[in-house]
C-alpha positions as MATLAB code, in Angstrom:
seq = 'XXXXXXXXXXXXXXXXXXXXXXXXXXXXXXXXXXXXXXXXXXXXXXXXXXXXXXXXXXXXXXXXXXXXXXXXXXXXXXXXXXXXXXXXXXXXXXXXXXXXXXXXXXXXXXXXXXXXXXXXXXXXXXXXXXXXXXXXXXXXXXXXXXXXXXXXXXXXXXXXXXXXXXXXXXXXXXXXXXXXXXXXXXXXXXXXXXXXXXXXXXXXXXXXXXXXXXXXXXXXXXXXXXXXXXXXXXXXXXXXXXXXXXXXXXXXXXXXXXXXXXXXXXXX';
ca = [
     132.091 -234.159   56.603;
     130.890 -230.505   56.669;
     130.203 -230.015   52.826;
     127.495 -227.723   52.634;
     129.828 -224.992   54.121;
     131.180 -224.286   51.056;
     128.959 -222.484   49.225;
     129.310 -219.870   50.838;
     125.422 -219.200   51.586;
     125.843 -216.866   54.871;
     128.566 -214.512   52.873;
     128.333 -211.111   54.352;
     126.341 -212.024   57.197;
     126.303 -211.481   61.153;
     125.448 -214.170   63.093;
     125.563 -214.961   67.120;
     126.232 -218.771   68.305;
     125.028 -218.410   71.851;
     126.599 -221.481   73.471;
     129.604 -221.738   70.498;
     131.875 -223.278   72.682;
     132.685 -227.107   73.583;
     132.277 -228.525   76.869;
     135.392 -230.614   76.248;
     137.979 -232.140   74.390;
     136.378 -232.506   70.708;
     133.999 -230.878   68.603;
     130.694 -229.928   70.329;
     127.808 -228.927   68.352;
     128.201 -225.065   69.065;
     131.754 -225.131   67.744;
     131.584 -227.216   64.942;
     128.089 -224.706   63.970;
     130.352 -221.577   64.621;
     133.070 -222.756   62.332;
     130.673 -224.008   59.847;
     128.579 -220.593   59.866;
     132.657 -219.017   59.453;
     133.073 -221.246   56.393;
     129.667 -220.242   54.740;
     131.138 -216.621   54.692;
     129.386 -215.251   57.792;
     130.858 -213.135   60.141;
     130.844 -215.180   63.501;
     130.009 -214.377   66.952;
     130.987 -216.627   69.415;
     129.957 -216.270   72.752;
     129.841 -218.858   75.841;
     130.084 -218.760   79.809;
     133.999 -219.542   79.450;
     136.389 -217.205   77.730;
     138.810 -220.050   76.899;
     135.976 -222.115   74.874;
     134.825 -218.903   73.140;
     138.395 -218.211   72.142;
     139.229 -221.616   71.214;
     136.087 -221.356   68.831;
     136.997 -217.876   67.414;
     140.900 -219.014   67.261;
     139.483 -221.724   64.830;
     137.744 -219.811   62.455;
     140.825 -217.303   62.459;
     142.665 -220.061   61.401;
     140.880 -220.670   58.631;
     140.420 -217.560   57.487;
     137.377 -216.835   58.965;
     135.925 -213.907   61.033;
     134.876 -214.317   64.430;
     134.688 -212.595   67.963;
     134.885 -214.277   71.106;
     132.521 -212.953   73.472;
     131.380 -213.893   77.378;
     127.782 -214.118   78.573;
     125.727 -215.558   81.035;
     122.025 -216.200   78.706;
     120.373 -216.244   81.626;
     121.081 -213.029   82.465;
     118.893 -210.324   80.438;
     121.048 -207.080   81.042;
     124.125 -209.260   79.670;
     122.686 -210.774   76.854;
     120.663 -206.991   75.649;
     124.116 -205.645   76.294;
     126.093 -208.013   73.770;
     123.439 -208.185   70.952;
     123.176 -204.574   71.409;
     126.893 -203.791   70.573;
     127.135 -206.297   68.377;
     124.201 -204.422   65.968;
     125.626 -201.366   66.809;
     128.916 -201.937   65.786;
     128.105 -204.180   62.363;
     124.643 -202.990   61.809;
     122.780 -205.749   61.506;
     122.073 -209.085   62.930;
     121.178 -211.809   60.522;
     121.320 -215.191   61.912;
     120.834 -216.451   65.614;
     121.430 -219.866   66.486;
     120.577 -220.708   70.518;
     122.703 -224.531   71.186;
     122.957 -223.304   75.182;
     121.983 -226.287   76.875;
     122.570 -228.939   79.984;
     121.191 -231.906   81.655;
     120.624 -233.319   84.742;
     119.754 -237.105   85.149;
     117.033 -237.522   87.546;
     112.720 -238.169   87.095;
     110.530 -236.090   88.891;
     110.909 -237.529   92.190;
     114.805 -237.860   91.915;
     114.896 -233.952   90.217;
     115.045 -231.147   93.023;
     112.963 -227.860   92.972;
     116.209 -225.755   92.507;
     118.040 -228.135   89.632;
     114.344 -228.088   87.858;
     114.004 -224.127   87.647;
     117.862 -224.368   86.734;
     117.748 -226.536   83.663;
     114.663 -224.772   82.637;
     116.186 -221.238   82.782;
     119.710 -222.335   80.781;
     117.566 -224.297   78.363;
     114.522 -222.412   78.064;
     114.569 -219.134   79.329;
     117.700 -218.239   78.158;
     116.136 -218.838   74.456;
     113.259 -216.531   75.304;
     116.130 -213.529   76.322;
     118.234 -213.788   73.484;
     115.074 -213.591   70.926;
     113.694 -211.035   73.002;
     116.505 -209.136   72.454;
     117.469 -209.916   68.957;
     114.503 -209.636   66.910;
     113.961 -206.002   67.617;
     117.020 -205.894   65.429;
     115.816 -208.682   62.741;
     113.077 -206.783   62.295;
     114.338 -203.006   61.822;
     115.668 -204.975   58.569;
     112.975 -207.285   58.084;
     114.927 -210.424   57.741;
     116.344 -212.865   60.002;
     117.152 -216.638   60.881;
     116.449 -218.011   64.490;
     117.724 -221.467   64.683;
     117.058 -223.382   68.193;
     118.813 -226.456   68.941;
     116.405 -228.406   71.276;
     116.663 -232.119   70.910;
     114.319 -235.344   70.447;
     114.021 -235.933   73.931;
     111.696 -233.382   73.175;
     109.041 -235.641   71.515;
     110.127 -239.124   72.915;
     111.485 -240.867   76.112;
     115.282 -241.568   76.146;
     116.873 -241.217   79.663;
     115.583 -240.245   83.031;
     116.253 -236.300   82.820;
     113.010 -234.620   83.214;
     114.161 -231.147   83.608;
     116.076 -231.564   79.894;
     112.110 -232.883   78.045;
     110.503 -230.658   79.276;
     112.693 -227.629   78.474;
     113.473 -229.028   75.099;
     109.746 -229.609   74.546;
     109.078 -226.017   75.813;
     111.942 -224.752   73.388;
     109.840 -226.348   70.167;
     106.678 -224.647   71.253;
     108.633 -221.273   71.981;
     110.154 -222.081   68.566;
     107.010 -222.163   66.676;
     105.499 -219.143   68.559;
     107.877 -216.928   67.337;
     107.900 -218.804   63.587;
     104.077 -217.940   63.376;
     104.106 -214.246   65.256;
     106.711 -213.007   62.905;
     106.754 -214.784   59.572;
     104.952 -211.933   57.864;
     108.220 -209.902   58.939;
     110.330 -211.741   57.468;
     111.235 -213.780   60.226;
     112.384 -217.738   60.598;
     112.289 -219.178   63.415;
     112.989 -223.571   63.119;
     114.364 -225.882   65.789;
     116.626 -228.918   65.657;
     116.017 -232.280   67.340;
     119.418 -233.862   67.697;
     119.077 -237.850   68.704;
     122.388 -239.618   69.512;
     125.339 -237.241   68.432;
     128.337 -238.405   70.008;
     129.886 -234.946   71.825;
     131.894 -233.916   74.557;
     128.657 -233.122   76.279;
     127.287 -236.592   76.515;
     131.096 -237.761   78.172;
     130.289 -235.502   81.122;
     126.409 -234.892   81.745;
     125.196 -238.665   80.340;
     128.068 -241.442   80.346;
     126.921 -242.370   84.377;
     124.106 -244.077   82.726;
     126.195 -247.005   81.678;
     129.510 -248.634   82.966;
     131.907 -247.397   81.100;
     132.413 -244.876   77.805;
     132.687 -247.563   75.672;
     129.508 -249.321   76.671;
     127.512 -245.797   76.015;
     128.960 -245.568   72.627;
     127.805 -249.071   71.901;
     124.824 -249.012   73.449;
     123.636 -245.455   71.805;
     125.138 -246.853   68.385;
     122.947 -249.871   68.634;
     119.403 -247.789   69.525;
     119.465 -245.758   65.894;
     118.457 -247.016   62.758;
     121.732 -246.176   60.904;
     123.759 -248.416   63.232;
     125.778 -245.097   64.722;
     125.889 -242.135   66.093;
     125.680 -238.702   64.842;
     128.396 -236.039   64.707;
     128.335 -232.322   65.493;
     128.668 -231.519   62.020;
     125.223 -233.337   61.191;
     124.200 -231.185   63.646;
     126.058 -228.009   62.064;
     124.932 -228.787   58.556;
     121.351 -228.823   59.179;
     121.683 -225.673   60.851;
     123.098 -223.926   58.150;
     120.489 -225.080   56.068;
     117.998 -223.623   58.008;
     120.089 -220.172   58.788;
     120.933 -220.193   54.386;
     118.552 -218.752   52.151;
     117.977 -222.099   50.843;
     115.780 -222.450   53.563;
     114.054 -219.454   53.055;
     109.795 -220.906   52.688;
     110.873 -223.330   56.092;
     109.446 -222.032   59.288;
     107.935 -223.098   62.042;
     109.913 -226.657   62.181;
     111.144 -228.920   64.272;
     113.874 -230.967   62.188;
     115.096 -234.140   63.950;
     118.671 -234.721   62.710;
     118.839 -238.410   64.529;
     119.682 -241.214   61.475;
     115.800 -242.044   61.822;
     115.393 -243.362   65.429;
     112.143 -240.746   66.023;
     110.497 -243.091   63.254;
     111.022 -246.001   65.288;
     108.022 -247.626   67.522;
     108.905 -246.734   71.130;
];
């Protein structure tokens, strides 16, 4: 249940969801952040590679009450993302929160993996991170404030499927993560990651459920590997980022928060 939504702690703010929409039927973690950032009072941006998923996103928080603008970009693409962050300071005047949940995988180890998929995953996952804080903290810090929140994932820190591209762009998305945490905290800049473990979203349907033999035998099998005894939802996922976007998490930088019903304590 998305609780912590309610307080309102992101009231007046701007903030861009790069990757905001679903990648199917249900509530991805980019949505359900976007309509959770809406419902803490901020002032949504939400932009994805498809219009229709950016729509459906901003149609949701419209719904609700909520203020939102759907926007297209490619995040690999400098020009387009300076372009968008650009307008989007220009036209509200500032820039308060970015959260980066861009993100795919591609099942395969290092000898499976071609050259081309390797530099691909690594540009959505990575690079793409690197361009939209390039271009957004110039902004964050004409006001001296600002909230990056990363969603990398604990495949970052510990083995889970065959995807090496996805570690080590996740792992590379921590350590970009903390670079930024420590280069600007005296400016008034927070920069913290999230390490999702098994959240059960439309992504995992379509990039992950050919590891097993059926749907059904992913859910039961990824159920039965954490701790809790099930998976996570996006809105675990959404909560902690607002958390770490709010002011309540204003003396946290520099983190790497796994949100994963304790399976990165287990023994490997």
């Amino acid at each position: 249940m998305n609780i912590a939504a309610k307080e309102g702690s992101l009231a007046g703010r701007v903030a861009l969801v790069f990757g905001a929409g679903s990648s199917g039927p249900g509530w991805g973690n980019g949505k359900a952040t976007a309509v959770t950032f809406a419902r803490a009072g901020a002032t949504v941006i939400a932009i994805d590679i498809q219009a229709d998923a950016a729509e459906e996103t901003r149609a949701l928080i419209a719904a609700e009450g909520g203020h939102a603008e759907a926007r297209v970009c490619d995040v690999t693409r400098s020009v387009q993302v300076q372009a968008l962050v650009d307008d989007v300071a220009a036209r509200h005047g500032r820039i308060d929160v970015l959260h980066n949940n861009v993100g795919i995988t591609v099942m395969g180890g290092v000898l499976e993996e071609s050259e081309e998929s390797f530099k691909r995953v690594l540009d959505i996952n990575l690079t793409s991170a690197f361009l939209t804080c390039k271009h957004v903290l110039p902004h964050m810090l004409a006001r001296g404030k600002g909230a990056i929140v990363n969603v990398s994932s604990l495949a970052s820190i510990r083995y889970s499927y065959p995807y090496v591209s996805y570690q080590a762009s996740k792992a590379g998305l921590n350590q970009l993560t903390q670079a930024v945490a420590l280069q600007y905290a005296k400016q008034g800049i927070r920069a913290n990651a999230i390490l999702p473990g098994m959240i059960d979203t439309p992504l995992i349907y379509r990039q992950i459920a050919g590891q097993y033999d059926s749907a059904e035998a992913m859910r039961a099998a990824r159920n039965a590997k954490t701790p809790m005894g099930r998976q996570g939802t996006a809105w675990d996922i959404a909560n902690a980022a607002l958390f770490l976007a709010s002011d309540a998490a204003d003396y946290i930088t520099g983190v790497c928060l796994p949100v994963d019903g304790g399976l990165g304590c287990m023994a490997i």
